[in-house]
C-alpha positions in Angstrom: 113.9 72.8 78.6 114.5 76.7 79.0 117.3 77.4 81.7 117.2 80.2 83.9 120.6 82.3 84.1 119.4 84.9 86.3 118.0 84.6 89.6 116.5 87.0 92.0 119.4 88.3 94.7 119.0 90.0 98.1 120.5 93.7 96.5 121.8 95.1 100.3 119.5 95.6 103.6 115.9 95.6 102.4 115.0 98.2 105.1 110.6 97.6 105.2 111.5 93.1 105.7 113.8 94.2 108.0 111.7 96.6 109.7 108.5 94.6 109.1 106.2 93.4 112.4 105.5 90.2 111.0 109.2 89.0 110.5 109.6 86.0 112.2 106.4 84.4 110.9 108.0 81.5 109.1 105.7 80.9 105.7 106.3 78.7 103.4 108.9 75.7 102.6 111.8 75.2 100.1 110.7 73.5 97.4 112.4 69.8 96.9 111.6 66.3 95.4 108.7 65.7 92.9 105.7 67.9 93.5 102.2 69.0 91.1 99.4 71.3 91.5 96.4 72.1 89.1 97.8 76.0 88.9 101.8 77.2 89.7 101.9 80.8 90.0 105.9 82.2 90.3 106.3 85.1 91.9 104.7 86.0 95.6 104.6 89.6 94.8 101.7 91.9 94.2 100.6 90.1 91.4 101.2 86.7 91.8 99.2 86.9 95.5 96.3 88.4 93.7 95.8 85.7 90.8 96.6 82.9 93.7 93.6 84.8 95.5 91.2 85.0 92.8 92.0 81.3 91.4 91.5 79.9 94.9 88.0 82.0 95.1 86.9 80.8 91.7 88.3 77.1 91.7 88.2 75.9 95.6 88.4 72.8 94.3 91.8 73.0 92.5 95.4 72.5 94.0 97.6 76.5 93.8 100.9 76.7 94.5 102.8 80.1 94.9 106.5 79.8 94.3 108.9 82.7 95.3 112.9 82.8 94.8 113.2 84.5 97.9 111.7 84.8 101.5 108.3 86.4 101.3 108.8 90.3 101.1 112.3 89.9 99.5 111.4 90.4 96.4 110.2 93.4 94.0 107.3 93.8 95.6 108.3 94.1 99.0 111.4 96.8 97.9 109.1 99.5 96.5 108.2 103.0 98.1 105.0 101.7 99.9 102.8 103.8 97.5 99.2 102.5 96.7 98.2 105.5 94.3 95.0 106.0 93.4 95.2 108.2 90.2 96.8 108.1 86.7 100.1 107.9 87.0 101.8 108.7 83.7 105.2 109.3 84.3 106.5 109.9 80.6 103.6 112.9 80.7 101.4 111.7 77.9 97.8 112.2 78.3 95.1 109.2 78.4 91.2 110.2 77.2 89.3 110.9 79.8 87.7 107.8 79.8 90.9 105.9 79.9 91.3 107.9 83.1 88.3 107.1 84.7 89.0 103.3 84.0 92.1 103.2 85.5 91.3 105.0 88.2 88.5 102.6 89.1 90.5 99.8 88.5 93.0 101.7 91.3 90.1 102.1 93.5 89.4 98.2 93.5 92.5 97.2 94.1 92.9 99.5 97.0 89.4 98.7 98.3 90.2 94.8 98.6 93.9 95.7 100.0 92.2 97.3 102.4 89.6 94.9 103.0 92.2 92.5 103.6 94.4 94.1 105.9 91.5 95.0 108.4 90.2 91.4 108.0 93.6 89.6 108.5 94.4 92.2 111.2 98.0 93.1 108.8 100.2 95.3 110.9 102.4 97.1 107.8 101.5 100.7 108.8 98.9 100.8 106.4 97.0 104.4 106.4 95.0 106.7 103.5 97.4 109.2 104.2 97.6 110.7 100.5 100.4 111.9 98.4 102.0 114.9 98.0 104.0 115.9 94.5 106.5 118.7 95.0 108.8 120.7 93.1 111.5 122.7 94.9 113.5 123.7 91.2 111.1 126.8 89.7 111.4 124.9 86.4 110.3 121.8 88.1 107.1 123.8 89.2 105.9 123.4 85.6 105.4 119.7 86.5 102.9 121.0 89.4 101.3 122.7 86.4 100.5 120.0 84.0 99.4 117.5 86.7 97.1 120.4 88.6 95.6 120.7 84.9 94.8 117.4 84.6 93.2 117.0 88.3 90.8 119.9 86.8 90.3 118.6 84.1 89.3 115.3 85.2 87.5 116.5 88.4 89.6 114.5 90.8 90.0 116.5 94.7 93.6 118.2 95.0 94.7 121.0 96.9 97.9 123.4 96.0 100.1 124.1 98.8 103.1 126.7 99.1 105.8 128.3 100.9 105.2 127.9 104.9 102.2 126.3 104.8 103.8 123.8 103.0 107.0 123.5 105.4 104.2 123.2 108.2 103.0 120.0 106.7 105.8 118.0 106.0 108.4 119.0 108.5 110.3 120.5 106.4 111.0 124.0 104.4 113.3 122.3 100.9 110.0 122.6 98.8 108.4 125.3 97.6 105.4 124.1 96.0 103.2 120.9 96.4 100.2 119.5 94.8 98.0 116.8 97.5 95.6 114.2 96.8 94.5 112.6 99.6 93.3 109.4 99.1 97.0 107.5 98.3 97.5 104.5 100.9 100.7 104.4 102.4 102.3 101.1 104.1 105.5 98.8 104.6 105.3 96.8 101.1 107.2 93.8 102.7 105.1 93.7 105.6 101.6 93.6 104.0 103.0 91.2 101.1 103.9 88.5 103.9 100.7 88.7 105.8 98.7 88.3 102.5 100.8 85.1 101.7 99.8 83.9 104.8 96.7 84.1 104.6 96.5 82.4 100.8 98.9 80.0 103.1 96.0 79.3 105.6 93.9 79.2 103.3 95.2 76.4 101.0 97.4 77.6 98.7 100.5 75.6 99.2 103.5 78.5 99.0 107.2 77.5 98.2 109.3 80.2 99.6 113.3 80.6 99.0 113.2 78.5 95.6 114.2 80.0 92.5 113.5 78.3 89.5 116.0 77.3 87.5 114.5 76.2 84.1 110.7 75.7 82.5 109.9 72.8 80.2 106.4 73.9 78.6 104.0 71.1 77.4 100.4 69.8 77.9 102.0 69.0 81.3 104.5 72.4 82.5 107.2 71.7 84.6 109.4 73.9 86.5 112.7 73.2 88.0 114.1 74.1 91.4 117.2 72.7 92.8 116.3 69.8 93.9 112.6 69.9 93.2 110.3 70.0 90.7 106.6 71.3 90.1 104.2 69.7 87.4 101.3 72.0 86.7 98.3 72.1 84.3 98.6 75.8 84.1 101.9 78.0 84.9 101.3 81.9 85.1 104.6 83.8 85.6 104.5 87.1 87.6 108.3 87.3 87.8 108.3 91.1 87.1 111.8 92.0 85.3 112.7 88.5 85.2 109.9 87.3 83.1 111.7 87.0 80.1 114.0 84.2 81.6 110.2 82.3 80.5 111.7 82.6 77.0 108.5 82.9 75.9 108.4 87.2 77.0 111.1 88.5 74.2 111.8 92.1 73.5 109.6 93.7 75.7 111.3 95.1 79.2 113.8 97.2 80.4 115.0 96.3 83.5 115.9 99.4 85.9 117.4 99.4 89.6 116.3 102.0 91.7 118.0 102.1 95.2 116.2 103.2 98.8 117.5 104.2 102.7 115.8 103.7 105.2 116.9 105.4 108.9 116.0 103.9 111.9 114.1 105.1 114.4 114.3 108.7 114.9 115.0 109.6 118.9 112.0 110.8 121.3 113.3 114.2 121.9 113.9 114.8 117.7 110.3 114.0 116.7 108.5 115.7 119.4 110.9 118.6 118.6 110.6 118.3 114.7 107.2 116.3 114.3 105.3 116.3 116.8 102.5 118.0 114.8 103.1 116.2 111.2 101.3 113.8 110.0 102.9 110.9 108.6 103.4 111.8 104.8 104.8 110.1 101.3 106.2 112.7 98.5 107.2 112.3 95.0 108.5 114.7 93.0 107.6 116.8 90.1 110.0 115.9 87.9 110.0 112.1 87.4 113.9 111.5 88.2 113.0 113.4 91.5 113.7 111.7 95.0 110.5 110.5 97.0 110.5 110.9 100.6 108.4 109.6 103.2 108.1 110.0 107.0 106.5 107.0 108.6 104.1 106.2 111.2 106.8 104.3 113.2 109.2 107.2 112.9 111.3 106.9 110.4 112.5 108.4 107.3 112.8 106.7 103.7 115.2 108.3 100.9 114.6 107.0 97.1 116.5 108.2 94.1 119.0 107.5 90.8 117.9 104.9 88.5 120.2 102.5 87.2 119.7 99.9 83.7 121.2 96.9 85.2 120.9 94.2 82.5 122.7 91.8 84.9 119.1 92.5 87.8 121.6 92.5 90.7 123.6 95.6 92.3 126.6 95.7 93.7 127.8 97.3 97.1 130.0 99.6 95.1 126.5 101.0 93.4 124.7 101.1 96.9 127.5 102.8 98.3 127.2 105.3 95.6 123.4 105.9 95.7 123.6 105.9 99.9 125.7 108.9 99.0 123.0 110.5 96.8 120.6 109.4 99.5 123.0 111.0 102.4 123.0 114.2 100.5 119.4 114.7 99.7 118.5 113.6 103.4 120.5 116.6 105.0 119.6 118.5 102.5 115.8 118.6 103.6 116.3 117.5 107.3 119.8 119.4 108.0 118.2 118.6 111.5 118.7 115.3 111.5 122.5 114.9 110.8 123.3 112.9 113.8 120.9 110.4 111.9 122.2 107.3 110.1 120.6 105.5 107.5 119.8 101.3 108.8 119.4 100.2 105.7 120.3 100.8 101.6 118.6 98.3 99.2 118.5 98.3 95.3 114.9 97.1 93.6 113.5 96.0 90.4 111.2 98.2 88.1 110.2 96.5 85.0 109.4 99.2 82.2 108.7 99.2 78.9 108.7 101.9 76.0 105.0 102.5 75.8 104.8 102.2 79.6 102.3 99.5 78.9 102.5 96.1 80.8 102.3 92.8 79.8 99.4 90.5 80.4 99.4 88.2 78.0 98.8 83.8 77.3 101.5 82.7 76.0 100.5 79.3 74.7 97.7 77.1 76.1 97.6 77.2 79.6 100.7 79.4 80.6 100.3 82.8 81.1 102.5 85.8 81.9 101.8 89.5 83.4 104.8 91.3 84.8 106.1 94.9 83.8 103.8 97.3 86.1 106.3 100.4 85.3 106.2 101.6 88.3 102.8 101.7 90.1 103.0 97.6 90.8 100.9 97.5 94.1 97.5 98.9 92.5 98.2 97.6 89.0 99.5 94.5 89.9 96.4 94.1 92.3 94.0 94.4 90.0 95.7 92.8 87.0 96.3 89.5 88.8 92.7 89.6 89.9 91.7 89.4 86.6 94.1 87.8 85.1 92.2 85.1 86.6 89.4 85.7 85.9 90.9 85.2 82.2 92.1 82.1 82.7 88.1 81.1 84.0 86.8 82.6 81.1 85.0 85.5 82.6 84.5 88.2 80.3 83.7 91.6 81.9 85.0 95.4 80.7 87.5 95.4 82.8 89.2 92.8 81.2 88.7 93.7 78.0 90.1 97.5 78.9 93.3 95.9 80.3 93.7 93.3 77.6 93.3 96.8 75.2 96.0 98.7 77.1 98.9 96.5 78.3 100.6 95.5 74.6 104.1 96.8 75.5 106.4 98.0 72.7 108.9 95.7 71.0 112.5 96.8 72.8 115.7 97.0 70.9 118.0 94.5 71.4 121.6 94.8 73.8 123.7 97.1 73.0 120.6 99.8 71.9 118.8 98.9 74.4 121.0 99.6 77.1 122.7 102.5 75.1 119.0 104.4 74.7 117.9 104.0 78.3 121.6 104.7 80.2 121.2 108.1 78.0 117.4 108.7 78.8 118.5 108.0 82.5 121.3 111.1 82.4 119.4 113.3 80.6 116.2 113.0 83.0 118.7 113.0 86.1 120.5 115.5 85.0 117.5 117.5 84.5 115.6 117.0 87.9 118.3 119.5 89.1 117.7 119.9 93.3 114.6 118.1 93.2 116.7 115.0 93.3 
């Protein structure tokens, strides 16, 4: 029997659950007393929906169960910056082949494709729009991010335009930046809003989901068991999407570095402000050129969205003296591009999960017969995690395709350093990379 020591915790006021139009909905049930099903999938995030989704399509005939520590939209999934991007997105700069390129950015096309397909179908109000991305640089040295990412758009013949100065400002609202690059087909959406209504749906459709249950031990076997308290689950198969928590399996050692990054979230910005301020503007999502930068967003139901400083937390739960802190990073670089706006107060400050490793590869891997694990998205979790759970599986059915065999090829993450070089190398990678990011963050 493996015991679990850490658990999932609400890390402030998750600003998109709170904010989300399908709230109230009341999915799922506690799990208590002694319960089976032919698959158990932990974790309702990004992941875990889509292997529930593709298991239930390939095996109607088979009981699912989808267990999540928290409410639906509570967890990692539902904290991110409601980014579905569409391209490579290599964060630690180093260059795939071209036709690594053009597989993942299929494989990003798919999963955006059935996202979409889904939200129209299931009629999911979470504000999702193709409203592309913009990267921008307001440091000059930062600008030499713009560069290398406007020379791999050429190279790889993907659609971008380069924006500056005030046509720039007249876009987004604002005058902080002075260059952007913008692809247009990222999705943008309330992560917490369209993770609840796709739970609900695998709900209605069968799949029986356990909501506010954290697991609190595994006992692996030709039989798996996993304990709540109170309850327990006896499944065939187990497949763990637990994201930076995975390796609380025991079976996932050495392989991910888990970072907090925190968010703020305003609330609704006053009639006379946006028609004065943003009347024209198109709702927009912004990351920076340098990857310690802040992304902003201005949302379609009128808000504004702050993310920055990263944080290894080895203990995956904040405290209010760290939100605190990063509300006043967030504070600063809010009035610093909407000085506008300073009668504005942020609703909501939250801290979430990434799960990274050193090769920025994830891991999708079987474990032992019949459990599986995929978790550690580093950072692009809606799209990847999309279209790894679909075929994850489709693994697990024995369906052999290239797509599989690419992301079996490419997600073999790096053994980690144990505590205290673990922590030691990223805390310093963390400075040096903050430090750098100068204005932009």
């Amino acid at each position: 029997m493996k015991k679990v020591k850490k658990i999932p915790q609400i890390d402030g006021e998750l600003g998109w659950y709170l904010t989300a139009a399908n709230r109230e909905q009341k999915i799922g049930k506690r799990l208590k007393g002694k319960q089976t099903a032919d698959f158990a999938v932990v974790g309702a995030g990004f992941a875990g929906i889509a292997v529930a989704s593709r298991l239930k399509e390939l095996f109607p005939e088979k009981s699912i169960a989808l267990v999540e520590a928290l409410d639906i939209g509570q967890g990692t999934s539902g904290r991110n910056a409601g980014f579905v991007i569409d391209l490579p997105h290599n964060v630690d700069k180093t260059e795939n082949s071209a036709a690594e390129d053009a597989q993942i950015y299929a494989l990003n096309c798919f999963a955006i494709q059935k996202l979409s397909q889904q939200v129209e179908k299931l009629h999911i109000d979470c504000n999702w729009h193709k409203a592309g991305k913009y990267m921008a640089a307001r440091e000059s040295h930062n600008i030499a991010g713009l560069d290398e990412f406007e020379a791999m758009l050429k190279k790889r013949n993907f659609a971008y335009e380069r924006i500056k100065g005030d046509a720039l400002a007249g876009k987004l609202g604002t005058n902080y930046y002075q260059e952007a690059i913008f692809t247009p087909d990222n999705i943008l959406m309330n992560p917490a809003a369209l993770v609840r209504g796709l739970v609900a749906a695998l709900e209605n459709d069968g799949v029986t989901v356990y909501s506010n249950s954290p697991v609190i031990a595994f006992n692996y076997g030709a039989e798996n068991m996993l304990q709540t308290v109170g309850g327990e689950l006896r499944a065939k198969t187990l497949i763990t999407t637990m994201s930076s928590f995975t390796e609380e399996n025991g079976l996932v050692k050495s392989k991910i570095a888990p970072l907090f990054t925190y968010g703020s979230l305003t609330g609704v910005l006053p009639d006379a402000l946006w028609q004065e301020y943003f009347a024209d503007i198109e709702p927009w999502g912004l990351t920076s050129a340098h990857p310690a930068g802040t992304t902003v967003r201005v949302t379609p139901d009128r808000r504004v969205f702050i993310r920055n400083i990263l944080e290894y937390n080895r203990q995956q739960k904040s405290t209010a003296a760290m939100r605190q802190y990063c509300w006043r990073h967030h504070r600063a670089a809010f009035l610093a591009r909407f000085p506008f706006l300073a009668e504005i107060d942020f609703e909501y400050t939250w801290g979430g999960i990434l799960a990274v490793t050193r090769n920025r590869q994830g891991v999708f891997s079987k474990l032992r017969d019949n459990v599986y694990a995929l978790c550690a998205c580093n950072g692009v979790g809606v799209a990847k995690g999309t279209y790894s759970g679909y075929y994850l599986a489709e693994k697990i059915a024995g369906i052999n395709s290239k797509e599989l065999e690419f992301i079996e090829k490419t997600n073999n993450p790096n053994f980690m350093p144990p505590e205290p070089f673990r922590g030691i190398g990223a805390r310093g990678q963390i400075y040096i990379n903050q430090r750098a990011a100068g204005l932009d963050i």
